[in-house]
PQR file with spaces between the fields and no chain letter, atoms N, CA, C, O and H, PARSE charges and radii, in Angstrom:
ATOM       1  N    UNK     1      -0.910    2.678   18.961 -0.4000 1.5000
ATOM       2  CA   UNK     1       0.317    2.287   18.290 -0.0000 2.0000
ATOM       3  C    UNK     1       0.405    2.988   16.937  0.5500 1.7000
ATOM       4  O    UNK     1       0.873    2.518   15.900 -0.5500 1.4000
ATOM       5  N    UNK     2      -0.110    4.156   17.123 -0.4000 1.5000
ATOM       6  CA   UNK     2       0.065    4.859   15.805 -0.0000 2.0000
ATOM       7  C    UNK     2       1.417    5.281   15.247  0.5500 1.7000
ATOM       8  O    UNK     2       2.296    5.734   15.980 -0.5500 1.4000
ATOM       9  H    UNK     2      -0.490    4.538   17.965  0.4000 1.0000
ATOM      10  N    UNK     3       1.586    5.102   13.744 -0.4000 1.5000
ATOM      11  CA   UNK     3       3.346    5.205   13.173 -0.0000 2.0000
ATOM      12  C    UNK     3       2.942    6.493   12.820  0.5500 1.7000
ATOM      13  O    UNK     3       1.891    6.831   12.275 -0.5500 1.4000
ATOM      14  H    UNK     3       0.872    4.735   13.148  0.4000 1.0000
ATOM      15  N    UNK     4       4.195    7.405   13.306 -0.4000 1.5000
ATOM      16  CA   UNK     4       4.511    8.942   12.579 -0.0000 2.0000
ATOM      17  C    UNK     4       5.249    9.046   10.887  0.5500 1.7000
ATOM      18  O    UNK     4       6.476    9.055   10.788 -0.5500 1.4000
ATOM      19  H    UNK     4       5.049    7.131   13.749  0.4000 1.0000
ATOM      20  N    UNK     5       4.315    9.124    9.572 -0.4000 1.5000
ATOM      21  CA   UNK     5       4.685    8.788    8.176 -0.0000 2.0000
ATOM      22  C    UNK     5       5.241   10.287    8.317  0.5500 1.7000
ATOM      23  O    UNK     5       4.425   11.107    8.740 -0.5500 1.4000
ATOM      24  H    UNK     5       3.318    9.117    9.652  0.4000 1.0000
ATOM      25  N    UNK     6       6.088   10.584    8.118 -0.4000 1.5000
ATOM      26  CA   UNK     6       6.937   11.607    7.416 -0.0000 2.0000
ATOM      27  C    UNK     6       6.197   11.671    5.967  0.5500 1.7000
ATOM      28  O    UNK     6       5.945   12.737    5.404 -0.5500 1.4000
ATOM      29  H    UNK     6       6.750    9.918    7.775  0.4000 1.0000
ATOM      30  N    UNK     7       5.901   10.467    5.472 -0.4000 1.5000
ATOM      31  CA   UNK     7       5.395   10.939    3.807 -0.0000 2.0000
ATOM      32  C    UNK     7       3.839   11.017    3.405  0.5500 1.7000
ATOM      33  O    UNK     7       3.317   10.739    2.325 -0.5500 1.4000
ATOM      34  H    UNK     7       6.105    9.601    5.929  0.4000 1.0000
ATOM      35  N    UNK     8       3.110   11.594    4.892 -0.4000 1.5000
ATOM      36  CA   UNK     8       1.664   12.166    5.091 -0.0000 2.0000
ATOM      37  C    UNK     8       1.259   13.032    3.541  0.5500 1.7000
ATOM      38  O    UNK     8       1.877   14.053    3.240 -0.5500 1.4000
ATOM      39  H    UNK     8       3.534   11.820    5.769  0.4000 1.0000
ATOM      40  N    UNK     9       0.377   12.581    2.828 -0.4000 1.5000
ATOM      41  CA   UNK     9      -0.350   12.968    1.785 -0.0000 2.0000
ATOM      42  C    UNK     9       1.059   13.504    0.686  0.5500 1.7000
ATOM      43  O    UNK     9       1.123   14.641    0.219 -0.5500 1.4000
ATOM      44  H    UNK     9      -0.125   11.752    3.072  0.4000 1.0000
ATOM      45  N    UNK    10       1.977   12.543    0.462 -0.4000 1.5000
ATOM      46  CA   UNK    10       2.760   12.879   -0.476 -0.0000 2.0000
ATOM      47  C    UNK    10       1.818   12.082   -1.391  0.5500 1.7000
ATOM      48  O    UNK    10       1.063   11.148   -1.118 -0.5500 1.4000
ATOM      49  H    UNK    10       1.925   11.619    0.841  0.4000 1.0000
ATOM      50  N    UNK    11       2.087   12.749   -2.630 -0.4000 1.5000
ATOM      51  CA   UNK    11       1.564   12.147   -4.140 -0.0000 2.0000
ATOM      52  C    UNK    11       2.632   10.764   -4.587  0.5500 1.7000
ATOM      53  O    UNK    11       3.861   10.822   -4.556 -0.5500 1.4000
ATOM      54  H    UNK    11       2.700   13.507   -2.852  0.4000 1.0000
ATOM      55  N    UNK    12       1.901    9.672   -4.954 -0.4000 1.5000
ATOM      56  CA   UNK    12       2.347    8.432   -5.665 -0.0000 2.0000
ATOM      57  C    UNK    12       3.000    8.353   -6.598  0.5500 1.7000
ATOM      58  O    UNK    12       2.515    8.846   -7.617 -0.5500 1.4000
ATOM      59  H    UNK    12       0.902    9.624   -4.979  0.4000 1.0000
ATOM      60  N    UNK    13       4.253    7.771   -6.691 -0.4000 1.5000
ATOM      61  CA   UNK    13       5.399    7.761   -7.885 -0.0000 2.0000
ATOM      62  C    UNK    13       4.810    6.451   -8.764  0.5500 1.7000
ATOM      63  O    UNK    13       4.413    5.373   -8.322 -0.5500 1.4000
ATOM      64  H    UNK    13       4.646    7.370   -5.863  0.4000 1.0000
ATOM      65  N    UNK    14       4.903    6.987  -10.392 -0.4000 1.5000
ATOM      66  CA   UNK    14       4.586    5.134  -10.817 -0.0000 2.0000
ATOM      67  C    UNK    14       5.219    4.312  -10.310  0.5500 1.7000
ATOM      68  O    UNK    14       4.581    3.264  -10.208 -0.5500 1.4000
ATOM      69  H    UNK    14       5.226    7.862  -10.751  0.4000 1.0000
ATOM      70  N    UNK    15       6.436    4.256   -9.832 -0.4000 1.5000
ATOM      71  CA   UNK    15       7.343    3.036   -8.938 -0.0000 2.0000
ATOM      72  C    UNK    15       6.586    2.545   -7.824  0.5500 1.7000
ATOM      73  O    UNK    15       6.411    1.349   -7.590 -0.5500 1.4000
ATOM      74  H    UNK    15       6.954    5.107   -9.916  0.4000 1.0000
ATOM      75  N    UNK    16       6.225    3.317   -7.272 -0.4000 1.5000
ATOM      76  CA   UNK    16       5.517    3.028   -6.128 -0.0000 2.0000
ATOM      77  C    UNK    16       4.203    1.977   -6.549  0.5500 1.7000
ATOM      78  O    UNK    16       4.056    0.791   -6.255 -0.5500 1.4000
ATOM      79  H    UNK    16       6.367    4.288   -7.462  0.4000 1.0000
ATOM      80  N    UNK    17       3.384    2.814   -7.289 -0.4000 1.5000
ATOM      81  CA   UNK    17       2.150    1.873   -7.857 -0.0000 2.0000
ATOM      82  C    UNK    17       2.777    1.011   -8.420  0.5500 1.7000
ATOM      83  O    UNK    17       2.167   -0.038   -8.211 -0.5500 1.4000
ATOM      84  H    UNK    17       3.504    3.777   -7.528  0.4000 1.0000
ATOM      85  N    UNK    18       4.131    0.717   -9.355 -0.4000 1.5000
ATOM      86  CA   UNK    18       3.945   -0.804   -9.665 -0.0000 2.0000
ATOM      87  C    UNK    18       4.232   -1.138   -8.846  0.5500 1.7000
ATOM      88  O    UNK    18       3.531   -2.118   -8.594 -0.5500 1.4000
ATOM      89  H    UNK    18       4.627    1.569   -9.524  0.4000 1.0000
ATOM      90  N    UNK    19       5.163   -0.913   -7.833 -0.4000 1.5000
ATOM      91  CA   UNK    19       6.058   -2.092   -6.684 -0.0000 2.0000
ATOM      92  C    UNK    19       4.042   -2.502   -5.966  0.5500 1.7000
ATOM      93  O    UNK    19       3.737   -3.681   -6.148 -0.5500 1.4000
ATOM      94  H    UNK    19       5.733   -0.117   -8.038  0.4000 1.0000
ATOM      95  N    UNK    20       3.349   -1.966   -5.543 -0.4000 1.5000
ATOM      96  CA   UNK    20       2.160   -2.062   -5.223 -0.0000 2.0000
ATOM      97  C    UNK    20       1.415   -3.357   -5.852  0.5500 1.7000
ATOM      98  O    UNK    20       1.203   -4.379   -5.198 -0.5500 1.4000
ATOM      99  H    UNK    20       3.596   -1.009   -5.395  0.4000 1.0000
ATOM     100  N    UNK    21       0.970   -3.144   -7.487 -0.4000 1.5000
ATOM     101  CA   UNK    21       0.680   -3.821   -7.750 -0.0000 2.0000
ATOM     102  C    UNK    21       1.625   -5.234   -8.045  0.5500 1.7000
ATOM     103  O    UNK    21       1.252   -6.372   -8.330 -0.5500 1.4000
ATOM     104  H    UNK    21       1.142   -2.314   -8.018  0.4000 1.0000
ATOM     105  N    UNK    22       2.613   -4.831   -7.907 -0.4000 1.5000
ATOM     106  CA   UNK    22       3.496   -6.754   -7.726 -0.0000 2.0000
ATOM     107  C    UNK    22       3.532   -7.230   -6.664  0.5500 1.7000
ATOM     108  O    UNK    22       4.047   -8.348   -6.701 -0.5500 1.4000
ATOM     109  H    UNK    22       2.916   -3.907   -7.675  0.4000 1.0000
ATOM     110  N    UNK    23       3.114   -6.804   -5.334 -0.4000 1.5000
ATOM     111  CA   UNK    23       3.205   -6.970   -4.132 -0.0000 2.0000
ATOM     112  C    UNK    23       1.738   -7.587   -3.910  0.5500 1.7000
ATOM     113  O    UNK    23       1.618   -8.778   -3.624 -0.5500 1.4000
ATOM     114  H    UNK    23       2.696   -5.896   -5.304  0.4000 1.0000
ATOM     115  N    UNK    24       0.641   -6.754   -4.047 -0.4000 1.5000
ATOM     116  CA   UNK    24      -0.575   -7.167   -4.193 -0.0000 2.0000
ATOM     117  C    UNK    24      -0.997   -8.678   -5.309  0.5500 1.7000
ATOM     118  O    UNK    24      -1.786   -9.560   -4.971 -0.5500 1.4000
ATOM     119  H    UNK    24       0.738   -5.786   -4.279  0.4000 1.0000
ATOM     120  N    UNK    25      -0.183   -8.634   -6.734 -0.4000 1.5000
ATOM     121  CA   UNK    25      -0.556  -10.079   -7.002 -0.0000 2.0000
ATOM     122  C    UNK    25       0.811  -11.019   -6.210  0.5500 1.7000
ATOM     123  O    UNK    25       0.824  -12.145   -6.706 -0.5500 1.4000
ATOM     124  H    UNK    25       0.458   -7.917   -7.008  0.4000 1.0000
ATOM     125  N    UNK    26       1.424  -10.927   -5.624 -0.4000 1.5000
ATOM     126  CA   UNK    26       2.202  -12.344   -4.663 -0.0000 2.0000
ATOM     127  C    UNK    26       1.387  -12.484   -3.921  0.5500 1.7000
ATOM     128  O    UNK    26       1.661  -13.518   -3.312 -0.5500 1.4000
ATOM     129  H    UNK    26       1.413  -10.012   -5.220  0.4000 1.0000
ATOM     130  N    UNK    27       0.213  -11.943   -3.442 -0.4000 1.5000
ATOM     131  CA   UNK    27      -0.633  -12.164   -2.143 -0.0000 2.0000
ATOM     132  C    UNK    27      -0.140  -11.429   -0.794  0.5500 1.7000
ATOM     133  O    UNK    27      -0.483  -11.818    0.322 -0.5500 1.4000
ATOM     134  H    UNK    27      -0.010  -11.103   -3.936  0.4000 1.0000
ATOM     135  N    UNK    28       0.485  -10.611   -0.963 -0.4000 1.5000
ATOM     136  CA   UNK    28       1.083   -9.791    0.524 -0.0000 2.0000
ATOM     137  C    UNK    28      -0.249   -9.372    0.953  0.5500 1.7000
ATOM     138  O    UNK    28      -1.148   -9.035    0.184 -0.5500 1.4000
ATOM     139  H    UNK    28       0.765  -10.295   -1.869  0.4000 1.0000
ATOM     140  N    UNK    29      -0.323   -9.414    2.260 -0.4000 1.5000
ATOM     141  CA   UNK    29      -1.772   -8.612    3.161 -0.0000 2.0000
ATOM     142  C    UNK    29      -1.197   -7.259    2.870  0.5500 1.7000
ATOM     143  O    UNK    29      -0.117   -6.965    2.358 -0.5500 1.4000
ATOM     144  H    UNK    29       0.408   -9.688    2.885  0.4000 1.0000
ATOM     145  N    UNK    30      -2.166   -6.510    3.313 -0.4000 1.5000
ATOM     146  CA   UNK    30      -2.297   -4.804    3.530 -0.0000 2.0000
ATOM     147  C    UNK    30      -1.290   -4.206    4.606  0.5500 1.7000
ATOM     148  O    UNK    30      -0.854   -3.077    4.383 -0.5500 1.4000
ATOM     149  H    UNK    30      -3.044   -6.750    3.728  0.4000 1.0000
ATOM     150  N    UNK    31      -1.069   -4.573    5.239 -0.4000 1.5000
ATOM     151  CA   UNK    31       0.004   -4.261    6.642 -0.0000 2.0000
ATOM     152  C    UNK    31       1.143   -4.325    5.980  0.5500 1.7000
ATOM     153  O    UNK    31       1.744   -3.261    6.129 -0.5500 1.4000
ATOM     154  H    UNK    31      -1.423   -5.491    5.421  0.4000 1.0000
ATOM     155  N    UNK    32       1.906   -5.303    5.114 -0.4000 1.5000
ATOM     156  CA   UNK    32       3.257   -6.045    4.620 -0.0000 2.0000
ATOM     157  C    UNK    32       3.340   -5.545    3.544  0.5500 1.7000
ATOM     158  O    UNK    32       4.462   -5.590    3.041 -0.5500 1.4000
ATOM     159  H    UNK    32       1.418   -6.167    4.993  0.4000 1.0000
ATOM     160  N    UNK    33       2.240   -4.877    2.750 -0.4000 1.5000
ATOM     161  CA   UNK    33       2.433   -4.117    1.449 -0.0000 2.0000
ATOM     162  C    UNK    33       3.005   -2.361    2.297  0.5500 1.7000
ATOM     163  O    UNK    33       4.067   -1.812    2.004 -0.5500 1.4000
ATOM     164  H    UNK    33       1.329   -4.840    3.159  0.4000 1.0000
ATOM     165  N    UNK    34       1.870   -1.733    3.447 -0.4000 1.5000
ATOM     166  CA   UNK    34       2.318   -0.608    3.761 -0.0000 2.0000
ATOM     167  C    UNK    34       3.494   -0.480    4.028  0.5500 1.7000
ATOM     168  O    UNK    34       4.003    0.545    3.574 -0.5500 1.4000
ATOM     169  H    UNK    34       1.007   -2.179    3.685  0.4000 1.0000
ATOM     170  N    UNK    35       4.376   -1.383    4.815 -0.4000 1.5000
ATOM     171  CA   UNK    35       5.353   -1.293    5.314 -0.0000 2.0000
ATOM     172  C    UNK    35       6.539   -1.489    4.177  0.5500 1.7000
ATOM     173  O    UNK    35       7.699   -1.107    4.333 -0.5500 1.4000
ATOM     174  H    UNK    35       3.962   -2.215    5.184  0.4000 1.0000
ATOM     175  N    UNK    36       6.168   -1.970    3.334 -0.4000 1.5000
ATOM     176  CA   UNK    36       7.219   -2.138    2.208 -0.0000 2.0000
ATOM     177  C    UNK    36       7.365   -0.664    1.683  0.5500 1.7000
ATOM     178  O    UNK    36       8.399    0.003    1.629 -0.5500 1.4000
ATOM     179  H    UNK    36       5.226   -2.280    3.207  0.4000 1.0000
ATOM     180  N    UNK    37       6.120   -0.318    1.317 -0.4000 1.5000
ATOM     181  CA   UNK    37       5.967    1.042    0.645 -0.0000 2.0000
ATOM     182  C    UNK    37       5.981    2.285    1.682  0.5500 1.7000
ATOM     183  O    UNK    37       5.398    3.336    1.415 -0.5500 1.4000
ATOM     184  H    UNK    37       5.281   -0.860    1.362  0.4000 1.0000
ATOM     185  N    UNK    38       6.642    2.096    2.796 -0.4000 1.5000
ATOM     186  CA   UNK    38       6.260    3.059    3.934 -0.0000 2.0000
ATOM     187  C    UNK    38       5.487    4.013    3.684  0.5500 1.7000
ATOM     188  O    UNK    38       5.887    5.175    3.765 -0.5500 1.4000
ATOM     189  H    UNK    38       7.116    1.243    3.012  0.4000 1.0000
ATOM     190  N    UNK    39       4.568    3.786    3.427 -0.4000 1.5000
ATOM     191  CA   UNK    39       2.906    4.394    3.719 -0.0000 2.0000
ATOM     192  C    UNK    39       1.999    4.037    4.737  0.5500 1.7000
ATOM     193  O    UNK    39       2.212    3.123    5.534 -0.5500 1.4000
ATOM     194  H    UNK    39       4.243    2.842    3.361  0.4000 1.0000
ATOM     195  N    UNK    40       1.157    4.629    4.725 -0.4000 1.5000
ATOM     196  CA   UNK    40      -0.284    3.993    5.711 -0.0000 2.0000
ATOM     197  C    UNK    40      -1.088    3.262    5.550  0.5500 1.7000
ATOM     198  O    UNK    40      -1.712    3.533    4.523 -0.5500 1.4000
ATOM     199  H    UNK    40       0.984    5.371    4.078  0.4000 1.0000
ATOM     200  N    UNK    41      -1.526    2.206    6.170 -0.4000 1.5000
ATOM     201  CA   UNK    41      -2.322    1.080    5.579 -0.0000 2.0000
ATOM     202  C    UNK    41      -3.086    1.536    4.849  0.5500 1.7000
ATOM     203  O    UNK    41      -3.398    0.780    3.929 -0.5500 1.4000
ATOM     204  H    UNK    41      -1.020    1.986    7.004  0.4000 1.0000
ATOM     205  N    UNK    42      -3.948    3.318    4.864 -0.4000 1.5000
ATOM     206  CA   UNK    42      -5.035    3.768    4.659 -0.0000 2.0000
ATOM     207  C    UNK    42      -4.793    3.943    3.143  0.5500 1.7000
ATOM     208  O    UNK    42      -5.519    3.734    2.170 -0.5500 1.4000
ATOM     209  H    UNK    42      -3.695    3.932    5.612  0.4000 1.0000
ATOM     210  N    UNK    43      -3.482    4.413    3.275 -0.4000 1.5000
ATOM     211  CA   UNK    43      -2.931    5.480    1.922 -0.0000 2.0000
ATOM     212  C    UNK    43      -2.786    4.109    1.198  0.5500 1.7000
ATOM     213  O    UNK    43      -3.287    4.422    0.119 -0.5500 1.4000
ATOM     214  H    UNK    43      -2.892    4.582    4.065  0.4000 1.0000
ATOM     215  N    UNK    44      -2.524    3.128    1.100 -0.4000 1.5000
ATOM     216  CA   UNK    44      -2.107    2.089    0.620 -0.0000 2.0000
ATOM     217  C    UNK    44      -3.181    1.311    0.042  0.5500 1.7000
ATOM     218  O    UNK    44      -3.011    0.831   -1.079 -0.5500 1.4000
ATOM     219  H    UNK    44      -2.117    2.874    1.977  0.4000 1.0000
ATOM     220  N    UNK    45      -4.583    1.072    0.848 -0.4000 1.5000
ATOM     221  CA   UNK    45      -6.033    1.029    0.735 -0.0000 2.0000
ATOM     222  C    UNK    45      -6.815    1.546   -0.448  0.5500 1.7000
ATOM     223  O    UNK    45      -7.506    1.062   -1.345 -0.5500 1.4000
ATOM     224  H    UNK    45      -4.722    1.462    1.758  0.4000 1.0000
ATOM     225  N    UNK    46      -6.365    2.863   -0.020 -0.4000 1.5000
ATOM     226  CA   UNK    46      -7.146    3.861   -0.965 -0.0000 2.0000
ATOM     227  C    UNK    46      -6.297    3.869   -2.394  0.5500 1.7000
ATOM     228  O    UNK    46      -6.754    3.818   -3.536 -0.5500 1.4000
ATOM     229  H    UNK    46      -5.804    3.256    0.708  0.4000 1.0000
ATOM     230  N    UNK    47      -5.292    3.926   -2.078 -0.4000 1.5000
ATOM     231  CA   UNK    47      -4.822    3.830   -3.657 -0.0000 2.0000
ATOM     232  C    UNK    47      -4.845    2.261   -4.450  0.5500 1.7000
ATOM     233  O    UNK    47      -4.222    1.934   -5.461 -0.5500 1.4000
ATOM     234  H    UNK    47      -4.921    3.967   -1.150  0.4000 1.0000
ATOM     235  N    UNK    48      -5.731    1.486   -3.665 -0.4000 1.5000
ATOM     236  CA   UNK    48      -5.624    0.060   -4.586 -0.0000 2.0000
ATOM     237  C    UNK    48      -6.798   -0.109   -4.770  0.5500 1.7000
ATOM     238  O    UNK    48      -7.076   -1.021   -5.548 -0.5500 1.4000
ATOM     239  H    UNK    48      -6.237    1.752   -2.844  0.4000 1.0000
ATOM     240  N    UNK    49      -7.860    0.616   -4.197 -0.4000 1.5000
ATOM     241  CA   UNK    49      -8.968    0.758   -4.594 -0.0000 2.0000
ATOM     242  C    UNK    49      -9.293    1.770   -5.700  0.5500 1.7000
ATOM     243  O    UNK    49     -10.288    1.641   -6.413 -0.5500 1.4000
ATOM     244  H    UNK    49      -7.633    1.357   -3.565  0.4000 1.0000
ATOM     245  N    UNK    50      -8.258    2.969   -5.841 -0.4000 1.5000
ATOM     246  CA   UNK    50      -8.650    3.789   -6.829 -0.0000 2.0000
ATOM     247  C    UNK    50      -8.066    3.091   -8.432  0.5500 1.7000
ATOM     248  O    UNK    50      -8.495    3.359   -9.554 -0.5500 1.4000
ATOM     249  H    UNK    50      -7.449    3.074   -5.262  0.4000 1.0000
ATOM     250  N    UNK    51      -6.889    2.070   -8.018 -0.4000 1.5000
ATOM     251  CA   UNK    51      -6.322    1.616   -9.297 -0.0000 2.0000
ATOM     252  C    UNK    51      -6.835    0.328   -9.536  0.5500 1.7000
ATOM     253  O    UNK    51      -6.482   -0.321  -10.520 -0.5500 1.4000
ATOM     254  H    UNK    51      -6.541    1.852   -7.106  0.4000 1.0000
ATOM     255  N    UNK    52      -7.902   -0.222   -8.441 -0.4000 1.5000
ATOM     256  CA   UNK    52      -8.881   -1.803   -8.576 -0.0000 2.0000
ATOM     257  C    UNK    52      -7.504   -2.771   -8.608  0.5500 1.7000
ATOM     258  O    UNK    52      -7.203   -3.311   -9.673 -0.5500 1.4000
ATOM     259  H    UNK    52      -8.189    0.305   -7.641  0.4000 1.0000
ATOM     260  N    UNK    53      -6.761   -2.951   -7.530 -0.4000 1.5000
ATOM     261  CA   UNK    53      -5.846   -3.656   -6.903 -0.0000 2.0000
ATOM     262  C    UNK    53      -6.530   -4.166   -6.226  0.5500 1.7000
ATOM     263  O    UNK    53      -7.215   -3.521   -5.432 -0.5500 1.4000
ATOM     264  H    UNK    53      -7.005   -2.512   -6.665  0.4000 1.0000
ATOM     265  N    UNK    54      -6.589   -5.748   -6.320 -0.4000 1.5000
ATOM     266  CA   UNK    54      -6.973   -6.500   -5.083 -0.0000 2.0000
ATOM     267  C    UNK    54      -5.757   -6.947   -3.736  0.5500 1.7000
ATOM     268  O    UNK    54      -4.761   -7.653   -3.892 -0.5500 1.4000
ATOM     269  H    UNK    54      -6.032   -6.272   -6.965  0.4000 1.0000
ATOM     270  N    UNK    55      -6.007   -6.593   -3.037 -0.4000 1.5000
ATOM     271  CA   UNK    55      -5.067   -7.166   -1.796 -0.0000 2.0000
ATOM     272  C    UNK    55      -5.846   -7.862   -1.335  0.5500 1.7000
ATOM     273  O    UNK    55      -7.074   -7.775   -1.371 -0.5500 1.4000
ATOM     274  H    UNK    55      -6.816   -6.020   -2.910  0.4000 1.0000
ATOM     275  N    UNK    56      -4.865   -8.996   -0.619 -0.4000 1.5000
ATOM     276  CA   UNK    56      -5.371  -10.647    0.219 -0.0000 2.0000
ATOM     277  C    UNK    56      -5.808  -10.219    1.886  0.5500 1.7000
ATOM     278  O    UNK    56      -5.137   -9.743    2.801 -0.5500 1.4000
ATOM     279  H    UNK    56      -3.868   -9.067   -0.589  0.4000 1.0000
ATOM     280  N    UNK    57      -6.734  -10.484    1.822 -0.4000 1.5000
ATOM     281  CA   UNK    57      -7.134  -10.517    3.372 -0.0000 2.0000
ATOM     282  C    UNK    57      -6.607  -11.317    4.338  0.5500 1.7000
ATOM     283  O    UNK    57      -7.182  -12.386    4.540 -0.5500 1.4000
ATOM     284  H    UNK    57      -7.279  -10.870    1.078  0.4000 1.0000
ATOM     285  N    UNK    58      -5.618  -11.037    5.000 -0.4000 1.5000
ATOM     286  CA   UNK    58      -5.179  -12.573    5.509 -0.0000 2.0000
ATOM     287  C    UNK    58      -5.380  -12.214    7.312  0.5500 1.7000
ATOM     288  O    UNK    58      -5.152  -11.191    7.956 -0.5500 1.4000
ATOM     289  H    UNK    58      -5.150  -10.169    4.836  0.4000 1.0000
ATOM     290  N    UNK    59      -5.738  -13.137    7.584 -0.4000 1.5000
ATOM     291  CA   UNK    59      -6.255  -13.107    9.419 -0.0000 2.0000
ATOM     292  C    UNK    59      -5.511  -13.639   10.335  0.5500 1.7000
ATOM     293  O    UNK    59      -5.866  -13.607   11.513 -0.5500 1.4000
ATOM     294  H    UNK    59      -5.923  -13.968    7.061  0.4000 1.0000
């Protein structure tokens, strides 16, 4: 079920990182943040780990 991103290794707008980090403190999981930001869960991952964004694990 892989999604085709048209925006494959585009570089991050500050808009983007804040909408990120306001999304990440409401508690959105990782899936509901990518899809907001149409990115990849991965790309979305990695950049909240490089800016120490916590996202909610939710099961």
């Amino acid at each position: 079920m892989a999604e085709n991103f048209v925006r494959h290794r585009q570089p991050w707008k500050s808009e983007e990182v804040a909408k990120l980090k306001t999304l990440a403190a409401k508690g959105m999981g990782l899936k509901a943040i990518a899809k907001a930001l149409t990115r990849s869960e991965e790309s979305v991952q990695d950049r909240a780990k490089t800016d120490g964004i916590k996202i909610a694990k939710l099961r």
